[in-house]
C-alpha positions in Angstrom: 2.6 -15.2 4.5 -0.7 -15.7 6.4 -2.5 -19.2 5.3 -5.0 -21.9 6.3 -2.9 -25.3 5.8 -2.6 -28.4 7.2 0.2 -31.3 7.4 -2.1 -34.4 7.8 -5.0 -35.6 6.3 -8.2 -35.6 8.9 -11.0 -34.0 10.1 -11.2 -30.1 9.9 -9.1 -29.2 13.2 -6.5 -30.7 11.0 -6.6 -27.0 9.3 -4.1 -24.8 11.0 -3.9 -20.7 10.2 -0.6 -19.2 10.4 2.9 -18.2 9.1 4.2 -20.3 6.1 6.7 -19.6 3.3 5.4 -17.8 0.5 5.2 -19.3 -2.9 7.2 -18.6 -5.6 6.4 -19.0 -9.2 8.3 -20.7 -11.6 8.8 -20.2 -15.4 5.2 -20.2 -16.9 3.7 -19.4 -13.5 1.9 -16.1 -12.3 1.9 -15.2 -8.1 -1.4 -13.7 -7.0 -2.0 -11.6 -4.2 -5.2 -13.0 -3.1 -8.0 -11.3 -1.8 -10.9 -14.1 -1.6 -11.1 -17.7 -1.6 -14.4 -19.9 -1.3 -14.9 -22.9 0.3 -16.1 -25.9 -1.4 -17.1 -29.2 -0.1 -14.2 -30.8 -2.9 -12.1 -29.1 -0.1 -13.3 -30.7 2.3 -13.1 -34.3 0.3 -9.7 -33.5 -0.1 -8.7 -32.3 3.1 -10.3 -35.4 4.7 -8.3 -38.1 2.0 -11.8 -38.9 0.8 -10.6 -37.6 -2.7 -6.8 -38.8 -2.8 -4.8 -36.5 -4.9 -0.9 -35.6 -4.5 -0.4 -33.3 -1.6 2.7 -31.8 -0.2 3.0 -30.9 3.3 2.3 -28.5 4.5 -0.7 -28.3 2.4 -3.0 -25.0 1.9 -6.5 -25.6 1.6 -9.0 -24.2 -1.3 -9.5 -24.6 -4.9 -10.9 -20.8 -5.8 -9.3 -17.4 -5.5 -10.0 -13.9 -6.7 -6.6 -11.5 -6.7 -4.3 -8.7 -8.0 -1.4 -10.4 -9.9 2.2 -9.7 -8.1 4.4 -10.7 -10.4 5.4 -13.1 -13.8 7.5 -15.9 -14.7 9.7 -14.7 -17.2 7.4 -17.4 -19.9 4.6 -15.8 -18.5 2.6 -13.7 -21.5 -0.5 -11.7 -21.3 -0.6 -11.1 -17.7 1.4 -8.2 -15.7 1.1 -6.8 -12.0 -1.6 -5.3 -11.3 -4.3 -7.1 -13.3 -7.1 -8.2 -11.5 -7.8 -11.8 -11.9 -9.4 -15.2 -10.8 -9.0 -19.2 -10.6 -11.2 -22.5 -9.1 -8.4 -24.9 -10.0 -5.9 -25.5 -7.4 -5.9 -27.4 -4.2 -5.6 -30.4 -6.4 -2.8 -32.4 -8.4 -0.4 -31.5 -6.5 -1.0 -27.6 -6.9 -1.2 -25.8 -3.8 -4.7 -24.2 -2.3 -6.2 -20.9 -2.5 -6.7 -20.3 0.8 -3.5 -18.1 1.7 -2.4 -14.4 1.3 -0.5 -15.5 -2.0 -0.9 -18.1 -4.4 1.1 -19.6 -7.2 -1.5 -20.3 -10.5 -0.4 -21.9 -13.9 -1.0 -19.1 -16.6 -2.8 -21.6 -18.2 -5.1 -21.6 -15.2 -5.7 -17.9 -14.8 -8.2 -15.9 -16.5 -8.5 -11.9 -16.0 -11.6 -10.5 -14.4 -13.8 -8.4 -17.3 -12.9 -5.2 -18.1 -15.1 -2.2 -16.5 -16.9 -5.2 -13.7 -15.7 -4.4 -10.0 -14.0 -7.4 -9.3 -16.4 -7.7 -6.3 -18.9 -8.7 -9.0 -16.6 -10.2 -11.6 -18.2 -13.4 -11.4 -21.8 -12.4 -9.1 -23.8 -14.4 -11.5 -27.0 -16.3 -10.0 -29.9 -14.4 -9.5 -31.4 -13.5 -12.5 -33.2 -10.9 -11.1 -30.1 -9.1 -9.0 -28.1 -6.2 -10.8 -26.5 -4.3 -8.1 -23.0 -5.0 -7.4 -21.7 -6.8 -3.9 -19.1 -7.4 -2.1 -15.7 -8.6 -2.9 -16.3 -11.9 -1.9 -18.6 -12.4 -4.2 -16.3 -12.6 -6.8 -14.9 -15.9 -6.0 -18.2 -17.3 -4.5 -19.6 -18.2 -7.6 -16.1 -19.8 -10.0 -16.5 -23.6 -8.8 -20.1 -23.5 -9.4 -20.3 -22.2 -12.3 -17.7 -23.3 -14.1 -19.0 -27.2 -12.9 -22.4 -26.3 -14.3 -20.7 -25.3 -17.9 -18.4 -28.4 -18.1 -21.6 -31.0 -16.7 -24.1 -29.3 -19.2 -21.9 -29.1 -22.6 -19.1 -31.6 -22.1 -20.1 -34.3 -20.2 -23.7 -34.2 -20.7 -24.2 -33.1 -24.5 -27.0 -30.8 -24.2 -29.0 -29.3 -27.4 -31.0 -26.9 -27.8 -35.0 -28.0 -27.3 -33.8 -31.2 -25.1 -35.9 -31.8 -21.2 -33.3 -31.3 -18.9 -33.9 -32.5 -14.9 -31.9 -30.8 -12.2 -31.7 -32.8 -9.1 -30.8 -30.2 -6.1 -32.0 -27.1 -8.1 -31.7 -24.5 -5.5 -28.3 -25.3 -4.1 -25.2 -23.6 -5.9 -24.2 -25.7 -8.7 -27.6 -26.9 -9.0 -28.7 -22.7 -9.6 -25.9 -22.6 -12.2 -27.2 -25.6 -14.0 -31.0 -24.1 -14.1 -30.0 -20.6 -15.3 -27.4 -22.2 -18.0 -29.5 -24.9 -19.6 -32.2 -22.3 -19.9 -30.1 -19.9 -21.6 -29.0 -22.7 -23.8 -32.8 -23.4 -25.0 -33.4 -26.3 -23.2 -36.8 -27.4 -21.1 -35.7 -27.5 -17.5 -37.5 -29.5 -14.5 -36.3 -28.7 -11.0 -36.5 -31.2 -8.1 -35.8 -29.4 -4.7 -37.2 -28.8 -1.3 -41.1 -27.5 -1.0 -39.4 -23.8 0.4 -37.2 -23.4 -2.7 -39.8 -23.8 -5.4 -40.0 -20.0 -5.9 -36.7 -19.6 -6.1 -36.2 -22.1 -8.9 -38.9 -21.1 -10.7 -37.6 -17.4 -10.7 -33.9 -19.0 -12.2 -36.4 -20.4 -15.1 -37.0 -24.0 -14.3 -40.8 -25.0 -16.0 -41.6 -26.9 -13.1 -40.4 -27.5 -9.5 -41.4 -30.7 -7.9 -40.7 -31.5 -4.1 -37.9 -34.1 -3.8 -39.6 -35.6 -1.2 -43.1 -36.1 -2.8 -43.9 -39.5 -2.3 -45.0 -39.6 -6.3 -42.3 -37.8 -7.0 -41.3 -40.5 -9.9 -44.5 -40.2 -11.1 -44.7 -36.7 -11.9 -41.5 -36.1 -13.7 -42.6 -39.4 -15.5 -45.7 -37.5 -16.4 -44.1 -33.8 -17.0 -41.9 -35.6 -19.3 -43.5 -38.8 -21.1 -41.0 -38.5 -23.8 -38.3 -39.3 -21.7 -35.7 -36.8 -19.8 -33.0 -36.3 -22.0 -30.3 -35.4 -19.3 -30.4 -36.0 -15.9 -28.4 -34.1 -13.7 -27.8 -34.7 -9.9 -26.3 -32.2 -7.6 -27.6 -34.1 -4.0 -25.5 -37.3 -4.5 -28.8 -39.4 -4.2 -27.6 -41.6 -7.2 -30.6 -43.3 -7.6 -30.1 -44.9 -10.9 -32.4 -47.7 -11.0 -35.4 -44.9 -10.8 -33.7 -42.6 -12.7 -32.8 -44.3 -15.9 -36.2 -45.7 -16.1 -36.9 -42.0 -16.9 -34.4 -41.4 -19.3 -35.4 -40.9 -23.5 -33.7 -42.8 -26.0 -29.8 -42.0 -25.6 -30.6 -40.3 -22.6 -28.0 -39.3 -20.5 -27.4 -39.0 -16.1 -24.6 -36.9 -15.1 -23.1 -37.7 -11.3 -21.9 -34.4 -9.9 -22.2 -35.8 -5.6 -22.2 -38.7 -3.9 -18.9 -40.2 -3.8 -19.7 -42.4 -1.1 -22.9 -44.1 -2.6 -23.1 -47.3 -4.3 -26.6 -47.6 -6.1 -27.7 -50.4 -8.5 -26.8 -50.2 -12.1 -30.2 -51.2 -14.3 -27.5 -52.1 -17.3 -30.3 -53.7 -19.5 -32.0 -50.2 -19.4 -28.8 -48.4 -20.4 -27.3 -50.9 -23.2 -31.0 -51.7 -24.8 -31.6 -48.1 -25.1 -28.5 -46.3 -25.6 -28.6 -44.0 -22.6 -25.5 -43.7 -20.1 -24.4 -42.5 -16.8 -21.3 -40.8 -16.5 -19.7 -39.5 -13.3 -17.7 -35.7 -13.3 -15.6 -34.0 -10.8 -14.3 -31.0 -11.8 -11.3 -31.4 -10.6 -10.1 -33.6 -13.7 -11.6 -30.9 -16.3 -8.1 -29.9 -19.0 -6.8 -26.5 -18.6 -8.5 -26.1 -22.4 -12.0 -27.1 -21.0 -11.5 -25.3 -17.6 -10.7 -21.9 -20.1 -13.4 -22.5 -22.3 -15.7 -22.4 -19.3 -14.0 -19.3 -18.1 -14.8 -17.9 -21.2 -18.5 -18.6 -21.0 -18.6 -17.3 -16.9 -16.3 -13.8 -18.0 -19.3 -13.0 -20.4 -21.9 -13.2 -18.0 -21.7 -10.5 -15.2 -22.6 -7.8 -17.7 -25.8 -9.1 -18.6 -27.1 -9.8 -14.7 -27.6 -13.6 -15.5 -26.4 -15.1 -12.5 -25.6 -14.3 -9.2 -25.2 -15.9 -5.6 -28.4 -16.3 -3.4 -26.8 -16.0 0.0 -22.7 -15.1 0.8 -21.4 -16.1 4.3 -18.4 -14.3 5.0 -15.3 -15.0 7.3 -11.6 -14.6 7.8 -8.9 -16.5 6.6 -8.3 -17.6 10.4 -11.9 -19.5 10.3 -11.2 -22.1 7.6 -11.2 -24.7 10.3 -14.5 -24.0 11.7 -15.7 -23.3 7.8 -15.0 -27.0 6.8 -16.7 -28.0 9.9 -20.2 -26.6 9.3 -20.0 -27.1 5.6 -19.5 -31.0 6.7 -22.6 -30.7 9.0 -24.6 -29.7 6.2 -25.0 -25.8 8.1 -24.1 -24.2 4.5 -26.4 -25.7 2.3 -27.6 -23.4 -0.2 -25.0 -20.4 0.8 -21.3 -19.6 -0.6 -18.5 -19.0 2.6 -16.4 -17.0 1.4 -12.6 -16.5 3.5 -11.4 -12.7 3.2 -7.4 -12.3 3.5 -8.1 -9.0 4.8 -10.0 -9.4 6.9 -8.9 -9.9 11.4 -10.0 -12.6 13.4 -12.9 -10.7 14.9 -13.8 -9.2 11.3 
């Protein structure tokens, strides 16, 4: 089979595109004929070694995939060939990527596209305000961001219902997710992001937008929010924690979602004197039973128009290589790339 893969760690002309051996699944496992994967910067964190994980040479790239199962282990219940169907867990652990023709996924891992949805817009779910159906590749554009949204909201940061919630990065693609969700859920949402995407956020529901690089920037949330932020969430990998825990309520709480390579100061006195805590998540460690019950949240979404991507970038499977490379230069910010299996070189 056809596959983006590479047999070093490095930079992203590491990623080679060609002829491998095709996977086989095992007892419990399900093969996948994969129509689109997206590209994540994870990927790139693991392609690089930045993230160590276990990898197996040679390696295929990607953590997401939308696809037409191929066939069962013979432990393998409530899936058969034919079903369409999605995943934003491998490419990590030691499971092989996404980014390949076919594609070997725990059944534990694997959750069916919703009945009656095109699979193109099985999981289309930013925009509040979009209805129509897309592409297939925008089925897989949306499974990492979404289901890291769900996990950072309800399991690692605790929201309730009626809580002031501020989303660092609003307009970006997890950041989007994290907006439209903690709305949904009932809580007050504040939106830091640039002066150009203050529309945008708004329109996703935040109650007010601020410009992350307002010089009082501090001041305002401080002011939008003199009760204290209940849960701060941070998509940019800014990790300022010395401002931002002066902001936080009593038991407030600051999820890390970015910024692996930051080291910020820790205002300790501030966290143990007032209960509040910081607590960094990757999604990449989320359980099979949290990754499904996130899966379960996403699958009942596309009905209702709730969420949906703002901009899709679409390429072959041969331009993984050049894909990691502008993602790294920061040329994807705010957009989904999206590698089709079907589609040429020149497509």
């Amino acid at each position: 089979m056809r596959a983006a893969y590479i047999e070093e760690l490095g930079s992203p002309d590491v990623i080679r595109y060609g002829e491998i051996a095709p996977p086989r699944p095992g007892p419990t496992d399900v093969l996948v004929d994969v129509l689109a994967t997206a590209v994540n910067p994870v990927d790139t964190f693991v392609r690089s070694g930045l993230f160590r994980t276990h990898v197996d040479f040679p390696f295929v790239v990607g953590r997401d995939l939308v696809g037409t199962v191929a066939e069962t282990g013979p432990g393998v219940t409530g899936f058969r060939a034919g079903d369409r169907v999605w995943c934003n867990s491998l490419g990590h652990g030691g499971r092989q990527g996404a980014a390949a023709e076919q594609a070997v996924v725990a059944a534990d891992r694997l959750y069916r596209l919703p009945e009656g949805v095109d699979p193109c817009a099985a999981v289309a779910v930013f925009h509040p305000a979009a209805t129509a159906y897309l592409d297939p590749c925008a089925a897989v554009a949306v499974f990492h961001p979404a289901a890291t949204a769900y996990l950072a909201l309800f399991v690692h940061g605790r929201l309730h219902v009626g809580e002031t919630v501020l989303v660092a990065g609003a307009a970006g693609n997890v950041g989007s997710a994290l907006v439209t969700m903690a709305v949904r859920a009932g809580a007050r949402v504040l939106a830091t992001a640039a002066a150009r995407d203050a529309r945008y956020c708004a329109e996703l529901g935040a109650a007010e937008v601020f410009d992350y690089r307002d010089p009082d920037l501090t001041e305002k949330i401080r002011a939008a929010a003199p009760s204290g932020l209940d849960l701060y969430l941070d998509t940019a990998g800014v990790n300022d924690l010395e401002t931002w825990v002066g902001l936080l309520a009593l038991r407030g709480r600051v999820v890390l979602l970015a910024g692996p390579r930051t080291r910020p100061v820790l205002p300790a006195g501030a966290l143990h004197t007032n209960d509040r805590s910081v607590v960094g998540f990757v999604i990449s460690h989320a359980t099979p039973g949290e990754l499904a019950e996130a899966a379960a949240y996403i699958n009942d979404l596309p009905g209702r128009g709730v969420l949906r991507p703002r901009t899709i970038e679409v390429f072959p499977l041969s331009a993984a290589a050049d894909v990691h490379a502008r993602m790294e230069k920061g040329e994807l910010h705010g957009r989904r790339a999206v590698l089709r299996t079907d589609l040429s070189a020149g497509g």
